[in-house]
PLY file of the C-alpha trace (Angstrom):
ply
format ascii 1.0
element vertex 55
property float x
property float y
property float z
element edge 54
property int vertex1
property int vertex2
end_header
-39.42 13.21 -12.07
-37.80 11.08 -8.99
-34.22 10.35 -8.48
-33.50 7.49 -11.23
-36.62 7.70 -13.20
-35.65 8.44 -17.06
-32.16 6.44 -16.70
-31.28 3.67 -18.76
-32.14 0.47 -17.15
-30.24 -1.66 -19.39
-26.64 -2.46 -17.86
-23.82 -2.50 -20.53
-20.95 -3.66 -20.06
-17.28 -1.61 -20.46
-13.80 -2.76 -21.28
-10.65 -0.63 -20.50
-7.04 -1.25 -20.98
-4.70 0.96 -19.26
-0.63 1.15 -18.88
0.57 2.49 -16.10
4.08 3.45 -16.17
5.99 2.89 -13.10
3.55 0.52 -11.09
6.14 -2.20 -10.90
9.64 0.11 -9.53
6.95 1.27 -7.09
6.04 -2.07 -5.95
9.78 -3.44 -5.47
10.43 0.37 -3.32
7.58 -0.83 -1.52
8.65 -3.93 -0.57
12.14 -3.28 0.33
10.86 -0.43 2.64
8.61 -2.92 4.50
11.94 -5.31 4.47
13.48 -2.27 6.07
10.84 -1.14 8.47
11.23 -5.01 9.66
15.04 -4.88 9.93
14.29 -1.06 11.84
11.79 -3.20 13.94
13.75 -5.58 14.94
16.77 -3.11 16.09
15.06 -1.09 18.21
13.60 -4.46 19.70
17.08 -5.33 21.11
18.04 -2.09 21.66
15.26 -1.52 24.00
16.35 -4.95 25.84
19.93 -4.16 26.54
20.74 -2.49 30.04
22.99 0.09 30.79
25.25 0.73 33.05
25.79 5.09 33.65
28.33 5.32 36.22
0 1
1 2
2 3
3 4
4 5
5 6
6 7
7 8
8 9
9 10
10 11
11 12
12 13
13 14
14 15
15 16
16 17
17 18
18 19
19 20
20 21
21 22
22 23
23 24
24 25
25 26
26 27
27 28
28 29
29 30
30 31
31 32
32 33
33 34
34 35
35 36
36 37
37 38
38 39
39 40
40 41
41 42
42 43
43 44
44 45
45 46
46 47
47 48
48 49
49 50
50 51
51 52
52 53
53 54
């Protein structure tokens, strides 16, 4: 028999509900680390720009 012979060739169609716990905390950590990767970002930005003086 070849590969896909003796499948169904009618296409049905599937609905799922899921609840996943959590999904929205994780979202808001998300976001405020990629507010604080920015804020990093931008820090070592100027800190790269100022000169120093060693005496």
């Amino acid at each position: 028999m070849a590969r896909g012979e003796g499948w169904c060739k009618e296409m049905k169609e599937v609905t799922v509900n899921v609840e996943v716990n959590g999904v929205d905390e994780a979202t808001k950590k998300a976001e405020r680390l990629v507010e604080i990767l920015k804020e990093a970002k931008t820090l070592a930005d100027e800190l790269a720009s100022v000169e120093f003086e060693i005496k």
